[in-house]
C-alpha positions in Angstrom: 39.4 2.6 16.1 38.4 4.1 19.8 36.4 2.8 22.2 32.5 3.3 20.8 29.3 4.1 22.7 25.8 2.3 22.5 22.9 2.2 24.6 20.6 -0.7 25.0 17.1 0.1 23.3 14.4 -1.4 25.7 15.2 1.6 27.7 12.7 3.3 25.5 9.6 1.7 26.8 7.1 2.0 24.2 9.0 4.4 21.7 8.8 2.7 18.2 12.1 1.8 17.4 12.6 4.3 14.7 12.2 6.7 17.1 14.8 5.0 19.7 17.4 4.7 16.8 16.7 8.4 15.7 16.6 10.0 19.5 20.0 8.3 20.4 22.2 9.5 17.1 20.9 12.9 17.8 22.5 12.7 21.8 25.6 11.3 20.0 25.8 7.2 20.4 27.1 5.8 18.1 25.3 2.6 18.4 21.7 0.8 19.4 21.7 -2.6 21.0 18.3 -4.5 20.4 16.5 -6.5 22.9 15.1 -9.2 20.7 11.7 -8.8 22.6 11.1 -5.3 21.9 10.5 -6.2 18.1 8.6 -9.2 18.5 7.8 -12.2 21.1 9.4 -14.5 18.8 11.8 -12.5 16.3 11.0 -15.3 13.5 7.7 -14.1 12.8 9.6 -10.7 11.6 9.1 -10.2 7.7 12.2 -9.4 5.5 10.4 -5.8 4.9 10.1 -5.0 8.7 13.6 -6.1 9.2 14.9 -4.0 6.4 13.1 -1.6 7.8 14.7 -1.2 10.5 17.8 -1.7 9.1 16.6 1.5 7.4 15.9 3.5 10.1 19.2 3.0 11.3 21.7 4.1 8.5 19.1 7.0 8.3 19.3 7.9 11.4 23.5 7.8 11.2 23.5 5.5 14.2 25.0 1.8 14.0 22.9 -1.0 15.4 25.7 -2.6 17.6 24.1 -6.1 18.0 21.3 -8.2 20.2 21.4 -8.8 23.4 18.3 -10.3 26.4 18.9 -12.8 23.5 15.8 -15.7 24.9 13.9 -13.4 26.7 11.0 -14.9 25.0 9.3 -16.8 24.0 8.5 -19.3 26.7 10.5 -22.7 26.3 13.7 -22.1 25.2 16.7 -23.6 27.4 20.3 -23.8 26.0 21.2 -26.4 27.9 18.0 -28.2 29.4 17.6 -32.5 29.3 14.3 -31.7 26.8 15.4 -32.1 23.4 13.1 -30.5 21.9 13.1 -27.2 23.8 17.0 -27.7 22.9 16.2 -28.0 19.5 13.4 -25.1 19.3 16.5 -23.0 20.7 19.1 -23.6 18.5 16.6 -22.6 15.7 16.0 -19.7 18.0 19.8 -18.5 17.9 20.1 -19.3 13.9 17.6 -16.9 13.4 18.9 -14.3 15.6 22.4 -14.7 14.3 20.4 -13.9 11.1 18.8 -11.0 12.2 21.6 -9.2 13.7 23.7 -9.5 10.2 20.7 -8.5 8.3 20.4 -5.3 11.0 24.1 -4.7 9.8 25.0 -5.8 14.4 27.9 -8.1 14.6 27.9 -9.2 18.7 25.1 -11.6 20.3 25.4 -11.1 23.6 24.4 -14.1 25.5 22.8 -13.7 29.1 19.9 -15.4 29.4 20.2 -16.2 33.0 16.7 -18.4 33.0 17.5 -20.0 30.1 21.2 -21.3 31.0 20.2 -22.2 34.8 20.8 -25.8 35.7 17.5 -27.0 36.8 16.9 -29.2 40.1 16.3 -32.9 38.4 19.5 -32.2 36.2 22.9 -32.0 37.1 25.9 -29.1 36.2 27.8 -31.7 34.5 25.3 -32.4 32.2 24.0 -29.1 31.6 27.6 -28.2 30.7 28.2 -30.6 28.0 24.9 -29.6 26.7 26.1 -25.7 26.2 29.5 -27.1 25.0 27.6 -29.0 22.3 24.8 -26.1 22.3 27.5 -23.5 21.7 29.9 -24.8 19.2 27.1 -25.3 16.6 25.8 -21.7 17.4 29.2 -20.3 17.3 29.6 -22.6 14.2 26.9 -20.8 12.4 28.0 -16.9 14.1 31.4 -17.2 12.2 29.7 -18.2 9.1 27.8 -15.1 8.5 30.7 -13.3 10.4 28.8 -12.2 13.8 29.7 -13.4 17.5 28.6 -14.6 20.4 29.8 -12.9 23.8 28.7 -15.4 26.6 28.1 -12.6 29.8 29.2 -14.0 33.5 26.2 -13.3 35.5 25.8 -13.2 39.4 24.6 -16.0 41.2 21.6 -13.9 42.4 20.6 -14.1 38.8 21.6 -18.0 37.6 23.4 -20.9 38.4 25.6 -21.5 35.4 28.2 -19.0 34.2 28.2 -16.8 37.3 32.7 -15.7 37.1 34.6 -14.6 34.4 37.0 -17.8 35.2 33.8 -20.2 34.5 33.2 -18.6 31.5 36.3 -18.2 29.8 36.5 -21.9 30.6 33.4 -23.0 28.7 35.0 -20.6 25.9 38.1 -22.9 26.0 35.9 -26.0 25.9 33.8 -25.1 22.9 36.8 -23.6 20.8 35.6 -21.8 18.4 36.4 -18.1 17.0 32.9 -16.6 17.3 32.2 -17.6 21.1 33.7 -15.1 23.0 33.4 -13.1 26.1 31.7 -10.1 27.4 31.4 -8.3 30.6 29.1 -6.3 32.5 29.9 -3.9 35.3 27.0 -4.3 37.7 27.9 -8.1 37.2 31.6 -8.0 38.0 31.0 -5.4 41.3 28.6 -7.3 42.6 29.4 -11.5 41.3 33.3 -11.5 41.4 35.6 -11.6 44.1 38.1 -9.1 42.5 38.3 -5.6 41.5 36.2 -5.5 38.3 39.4 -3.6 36.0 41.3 -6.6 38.0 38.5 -9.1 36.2 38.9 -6.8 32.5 42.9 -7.6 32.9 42.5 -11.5 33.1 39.9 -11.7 30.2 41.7 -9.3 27.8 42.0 -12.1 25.3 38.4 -12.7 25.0 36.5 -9.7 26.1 34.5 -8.7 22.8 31.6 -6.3 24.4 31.1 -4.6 27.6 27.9 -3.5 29.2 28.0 -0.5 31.2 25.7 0.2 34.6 26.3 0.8 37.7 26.0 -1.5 41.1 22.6 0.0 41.6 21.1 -0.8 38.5 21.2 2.6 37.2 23.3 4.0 34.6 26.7 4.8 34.7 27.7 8.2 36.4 23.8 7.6 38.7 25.7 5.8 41.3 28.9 4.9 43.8 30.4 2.8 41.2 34.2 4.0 40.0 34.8 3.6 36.4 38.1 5.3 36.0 39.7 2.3 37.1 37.9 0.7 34.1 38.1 2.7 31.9 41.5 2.9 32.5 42.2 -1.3 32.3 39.8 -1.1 28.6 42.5 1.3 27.6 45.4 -0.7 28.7 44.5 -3.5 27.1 43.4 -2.0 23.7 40.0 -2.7 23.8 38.3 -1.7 20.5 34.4 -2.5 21.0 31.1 -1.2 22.2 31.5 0.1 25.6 27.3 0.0 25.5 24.8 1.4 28.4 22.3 -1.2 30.0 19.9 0.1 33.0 17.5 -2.3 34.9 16.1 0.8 36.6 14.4 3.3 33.7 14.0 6.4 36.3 14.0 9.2 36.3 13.2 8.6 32.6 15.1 7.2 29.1 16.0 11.2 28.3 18.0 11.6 31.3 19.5 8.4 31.5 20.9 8.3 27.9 22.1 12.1 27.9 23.8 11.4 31.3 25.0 8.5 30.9 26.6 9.4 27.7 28.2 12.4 29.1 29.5 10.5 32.0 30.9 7.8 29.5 32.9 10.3 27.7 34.6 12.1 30.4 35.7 9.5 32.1 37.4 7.4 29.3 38.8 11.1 27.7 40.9 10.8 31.1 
């Protein structure tokens, strides 16, 4: 199987998600990813016929729904890896049912940012915090591999958190929870502006547990909208046989979700056709 292309869906500000779904098969994705939010504030209040719904509107549409990801955007309260139980709790009820809903939307990859949500607050301590997401992760990932989905834990810069913020860090809390459905994922606007290494440099050493990628460029814009180089990574997904979603995520929605799809898209394929 080649290299597939997604976009991220809350892009389309205010476009019913049928419409989303339908707009990007007919540009020639082959895949949606779903920000949790832009369904519901809390996805468990979701009935089985919306869901399916959706789930609908997808295969209709002859366009994959590639998985979740801005996974505990809302709602408020929910911390991986806080010192309140309770909040800890509420979360990994939170994940269960998101794990849920990305099967039952036919998505396999959870991709786990989250920045907020994973930071180590100032009356807690790293150490603590880690052992929390070790414990935090292995019953989520526990209950991924069950229903057969995964979860890609995403290094993000330290502008944005302070927990996770290298590849290295990651793929060493990967190691420590040790299980098959917690894996690794990468995004380009991360890696150019959070590592100290090339970014196809930081694709080479995680080869054996990169499971999604995120594409963007430096600026916040879509790929192919700014200075950012992808034939380097392209080239370094090819070389090492990287299968997955290579899937477009924008922080910046101008000039407007039509332009940024189509171009993006376009960009996307010539530069991983060379």
């Amino acid at each position: 199987m080649s290299i597939q292309f997604a976009i991220c869906n809350e892009l389309f500000e205010g476009w019913p998600i049928e419409r989303a779904l339908s707009y990007c098969a007919g540009v020639g994705y082959d895949g949606v990813e779903i920000a949790p939010f832009t369904l519901a504030e809390d996805i468990r209040s979701l009935s089985r016929q919306q869901i399916a719904e959706i789930r609908r509107a997808a295969v209709g549409s002859g366009i994959a729904v590639a998985g979740l990801h801005w996974l505990l955007s809302s709602p408020e309260g929910l911390s991986i890896n806080g010192p309140d139980d309770a909040a800890r709790e509420n979360t990994r009820d939170f994940m269960f049912a998101l794990i849920r809903l990305c099967r039952e939307l036919g998505g396999q990859v959870l991709v786990f940012g989250s920045p907020k949500q994973r930071s180590v607050g100032h009356d807690d301590t790293y150490e603590a915090a880690w052992q929390r997401s070790i414990e935090m992760f292995r019953v989520c990932g526990d209950e991924a591999h069950r229903r057969g989905a995964v979860i890609a834990l995403e290094p993000l810069t330290t502008r944005e958190t302070n927990f996770l913020t290298t590849m290295n860090e990651t793929v060493r809390l990967i190691e420590a929870i040790d299980c098959p459905a917690i894996r690794l994922h990468l995004d380009v606007k991360a890696m150019v502006g959070g590592e100290r290494k090339r970014a196809d440099a930081v694709i080479r050493e995680g080869k054996d547990y990169l499971a999604h990628f995120h594409a963007n460029d430096e600026n916040l814009r879509g790929p192919g909208f700014g200075e950012t180089d992808f034939a380097p990574i392209a080239a370094a997904l090819h070389e090492i046989g990287y299968h997955g979603y290579v899937s477009v995520e924008v922080f910046d929605y101008s000039p407007d979700p039509e332009t940024i799809a189509t171009r993006s898209l376009e960009y996307l394929r010539e530069v991983f056709a060379t």
